[in-house]
N, C-alpha and C positions, 0 to 999 in steps of 0.2 A: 094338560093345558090345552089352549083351544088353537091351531091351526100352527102347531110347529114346523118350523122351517125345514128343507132340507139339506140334510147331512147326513155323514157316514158312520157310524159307528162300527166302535172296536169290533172284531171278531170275537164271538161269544166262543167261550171253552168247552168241551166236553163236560165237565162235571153237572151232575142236573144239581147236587145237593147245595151248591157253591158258583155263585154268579162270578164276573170277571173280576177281578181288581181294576182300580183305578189309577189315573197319573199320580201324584205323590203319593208322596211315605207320610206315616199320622208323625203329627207333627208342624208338616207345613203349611201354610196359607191358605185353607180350600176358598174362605171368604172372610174380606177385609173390609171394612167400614170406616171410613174419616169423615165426621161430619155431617151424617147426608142428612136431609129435610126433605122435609113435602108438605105445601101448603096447598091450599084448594080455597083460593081466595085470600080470604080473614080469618080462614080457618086452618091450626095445625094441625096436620095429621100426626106426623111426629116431627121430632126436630134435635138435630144436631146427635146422630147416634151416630158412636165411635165401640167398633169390639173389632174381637178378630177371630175368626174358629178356623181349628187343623181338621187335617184329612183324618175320618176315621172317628170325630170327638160325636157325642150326641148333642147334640146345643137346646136347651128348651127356653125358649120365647114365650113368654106368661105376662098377662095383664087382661085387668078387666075390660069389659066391653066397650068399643072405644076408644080402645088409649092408644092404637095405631097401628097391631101387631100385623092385622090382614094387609094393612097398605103398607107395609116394608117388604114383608112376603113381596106382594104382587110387585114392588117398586126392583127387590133384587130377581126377581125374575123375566125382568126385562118387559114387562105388561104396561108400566107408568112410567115414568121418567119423572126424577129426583127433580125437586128446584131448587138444590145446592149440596154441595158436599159430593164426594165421590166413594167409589165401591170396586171393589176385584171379586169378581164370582165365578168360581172353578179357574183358576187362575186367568182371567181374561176379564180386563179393566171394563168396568160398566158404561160403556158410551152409545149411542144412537149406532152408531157404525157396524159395533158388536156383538150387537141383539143377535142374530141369528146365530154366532160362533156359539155363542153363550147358553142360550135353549137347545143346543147340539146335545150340551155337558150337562144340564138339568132333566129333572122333574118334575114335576108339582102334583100335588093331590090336594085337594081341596076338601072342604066338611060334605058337599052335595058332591057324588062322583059323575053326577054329568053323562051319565051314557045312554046308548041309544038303545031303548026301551025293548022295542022290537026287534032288533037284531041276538044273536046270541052272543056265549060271550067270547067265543075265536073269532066269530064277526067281528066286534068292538075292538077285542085287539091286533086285527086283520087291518081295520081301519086306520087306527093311530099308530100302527108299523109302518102304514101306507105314506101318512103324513109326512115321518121321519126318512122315509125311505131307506129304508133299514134294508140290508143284506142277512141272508141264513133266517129269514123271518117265520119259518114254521119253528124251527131250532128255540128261539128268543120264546115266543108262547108259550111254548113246553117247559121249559124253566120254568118262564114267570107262571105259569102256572101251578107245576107241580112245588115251587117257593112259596106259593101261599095257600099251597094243599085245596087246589079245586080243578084237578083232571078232569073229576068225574060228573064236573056239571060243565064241561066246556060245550056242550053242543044246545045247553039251556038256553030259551032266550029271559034276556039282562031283566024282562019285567016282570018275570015268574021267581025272581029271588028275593029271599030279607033284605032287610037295608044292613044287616051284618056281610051277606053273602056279597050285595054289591059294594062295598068298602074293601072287600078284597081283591072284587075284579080290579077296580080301582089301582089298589096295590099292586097289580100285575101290570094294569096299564104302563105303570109309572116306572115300574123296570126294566120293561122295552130297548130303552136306548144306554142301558148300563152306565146308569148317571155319576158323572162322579160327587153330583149334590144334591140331594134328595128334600122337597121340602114337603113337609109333612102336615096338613091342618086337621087337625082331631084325627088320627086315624082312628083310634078305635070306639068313635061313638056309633052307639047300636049294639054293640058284638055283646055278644055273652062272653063272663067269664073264659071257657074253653079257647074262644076265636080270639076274644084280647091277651092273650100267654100266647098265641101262636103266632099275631104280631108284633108282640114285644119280641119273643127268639128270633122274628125274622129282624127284627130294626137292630139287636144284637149280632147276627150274623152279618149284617152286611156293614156295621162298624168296625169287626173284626178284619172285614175286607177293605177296608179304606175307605168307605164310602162316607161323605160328611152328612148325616139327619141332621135338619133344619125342621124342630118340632114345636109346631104351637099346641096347647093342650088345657083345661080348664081342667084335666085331674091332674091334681097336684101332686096325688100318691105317684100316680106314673112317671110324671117328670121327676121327683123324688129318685123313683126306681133304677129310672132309663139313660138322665143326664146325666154325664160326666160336667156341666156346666151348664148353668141356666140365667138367664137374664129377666129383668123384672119389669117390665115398660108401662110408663101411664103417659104419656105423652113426649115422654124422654125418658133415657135411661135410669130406671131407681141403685137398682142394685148388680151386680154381674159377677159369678162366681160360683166357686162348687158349694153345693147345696150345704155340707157340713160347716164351709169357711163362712158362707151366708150369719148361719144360725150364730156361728162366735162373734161376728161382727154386732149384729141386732140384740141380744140376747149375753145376759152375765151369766156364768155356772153358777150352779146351785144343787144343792143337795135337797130331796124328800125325805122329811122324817115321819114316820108313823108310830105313834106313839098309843098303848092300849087306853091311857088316861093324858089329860093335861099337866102339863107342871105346875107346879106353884108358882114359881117368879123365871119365867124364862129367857126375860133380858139379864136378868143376872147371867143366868146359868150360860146362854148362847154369848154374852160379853164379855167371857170369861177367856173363852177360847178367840188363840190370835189368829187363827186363819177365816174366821165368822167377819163378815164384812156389815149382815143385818140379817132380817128375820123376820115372817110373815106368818101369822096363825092360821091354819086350812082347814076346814072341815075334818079329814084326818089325822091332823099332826100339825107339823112346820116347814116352811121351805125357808133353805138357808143361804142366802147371798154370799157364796166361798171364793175366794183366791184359787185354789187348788185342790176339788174334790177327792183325788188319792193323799194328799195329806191331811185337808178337813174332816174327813170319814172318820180315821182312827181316833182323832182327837173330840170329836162330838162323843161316840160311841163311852170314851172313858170319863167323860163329864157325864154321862148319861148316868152311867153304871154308878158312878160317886152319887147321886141321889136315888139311887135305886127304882127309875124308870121300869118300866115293860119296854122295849123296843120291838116293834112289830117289825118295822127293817128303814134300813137307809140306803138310798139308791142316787146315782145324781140324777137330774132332770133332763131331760131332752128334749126340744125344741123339734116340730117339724117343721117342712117347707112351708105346709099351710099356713104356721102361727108366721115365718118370715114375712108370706106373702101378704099377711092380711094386716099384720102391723103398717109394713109401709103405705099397705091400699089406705087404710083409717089414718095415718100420718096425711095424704093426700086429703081426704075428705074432712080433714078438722082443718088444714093447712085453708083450704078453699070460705071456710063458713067464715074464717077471722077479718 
């Protein structure tokens, strides 16, 4: 973040593998929302968002471009100032007053890492030590660097690197002051496979540490992978929840049938059985609108067998993040044409 205030941060521990912990236990309050807004005229940026994330959860923040996500970021990071509703960030109430306490306990990494080109990268993080005015600051580097496995180019300068390699200097940056809120915008665009598994273990390691990740992200697999909780924002709150509870909300079970041939009359045959609620013909087979796929299975199966089908297999269906996210985004844009 650009010109943090300063403060003192914890003493860093001995461990290089294992950063500090932070003030609460997972569980509690790292960040509270009632309400807040931001308008920019006639225009909402977002409005009226209420959640709550503990110490230690992964939170991912998802919506299309537009629908507010950067200006809540930048609004809980003490960068804008709300124009209604209020906020608890790293436990310490979101006010004008509190800005500085508050960027003590924070992070931010942004999609562009913002560093300085010609410097190298213990320079850079020389610099925004200097910012924080951080104590043990050769100590702090050496972590954050050896946490996101780049010892061996500490003495590089920032504009002889990939935009993979500078995402991580980045990610070093942001560990500096051993935040207890980390907020995240696209970490791992650019990286190659290898470098995006080595920042997922790290945003896993320092959840294990209490640290609350605040992740915005346009991969859906990854937020998928990474959240224990994700919210869905097009200008206000769509949906808020774990990714699996998401899919039962949006989305009825159902079972995939593959079948080697068609049936002959499969309203019959699927109307027969009481757990079949309905029933779609697929290119391969059928999909079956169930009550309860561990009791629908056996019962399809033995209807099957009674006309002497082929069954290739029956499996239930499963819904990802992506089909959540995209129903509700298309909910929005047919919602808008009426």
């Amino acid at each position: 973040m650009t010109a943090p205030p300063a403060s003192q941060g914890p003493n860093p521990t001995e461990s290089v593998s294992a950063l500090p912990s932070v003030d609460g236990s997972k569980g509690d309050c790292a960040l509270g929302v009632d309400q807040l807004t931001k308008h920019f005229g006639d225009r909402v940026a977002f409005d009226h968002l209420s959640f709550e994330v503990g110490y230690g959860e992964v939170f991912g923040f998802l919506g299309p471009n537009g629908a507010g996500k950067t200006t809540a970021v930048r609004t809980l990071g003490t960068l804008i100032a709300p124009t209604s509703g209020s906020a608890v960030v790293a436990g310490i109430p979101l006010t004008l007053k509190n800005g500085s306490e508050i960027r003590s306990r924070i992070s931010m990494m942004p999609e562009s890492p913002g560093l300085y080109l010609r410097l190298t990268v213990t320079e850079n993080l020389l610099c925004f030590a200097g910012l924080y005015e951080l104590d043990d600051v050769r100590k702090r580097i050496d972590r954050a660097l050896r946490a996101v496995n780049l010892q061996d180019r500490a003495r590089d300068q920032c504009g002889s690197l990939s935009k993979g390699l500078r995402q991580r200097v980045a990610l070093a940056r942001a560990l500096l002051n051993d935040p207890a809120v980390l907020f995240l915008d696209e970490p791992t665009s650019g990286l190659d496979p290898v470098a995006t598994r080595e920042v997922h273990d790290l945003i896993n390691s320092l959840r294990s540490q209490g640290v609350t990740i605040f992740l915005t992200t346009h991969r859906l697999e990854e937020a998928e992978r990474l959240c224990d909780r994700v919210a869905i924002l097009n200008t206000t709150l769509r949906l808020i929840g774990r990714p699996a509870d998401l899919r039962q909300q949006l989305f009825r079970r159902s079972l995939d049938v593959r079948l080697r041939s068609p049936l002959d009359d499969p309203g019959v045959l699927f109307g027969a059985v009481g757990e079949v609620e309905g029933w779609e013909q697929t290119p391969s087979g059928y999909t079956l609108t169930v009550t309860d796929p561990d009791l629908a299975a056996p019962a399809v199966i033995r209807a099957l067998v009674r006309v002497d089908a082929d069954v290739l297999s029956i499996v239930e269906s499963h819904h990802s993040l992506e089909d959540v996210y995209l129903e509700l985004i298309d909910e929005d844009v047919e919602a808008k044409r009426r």
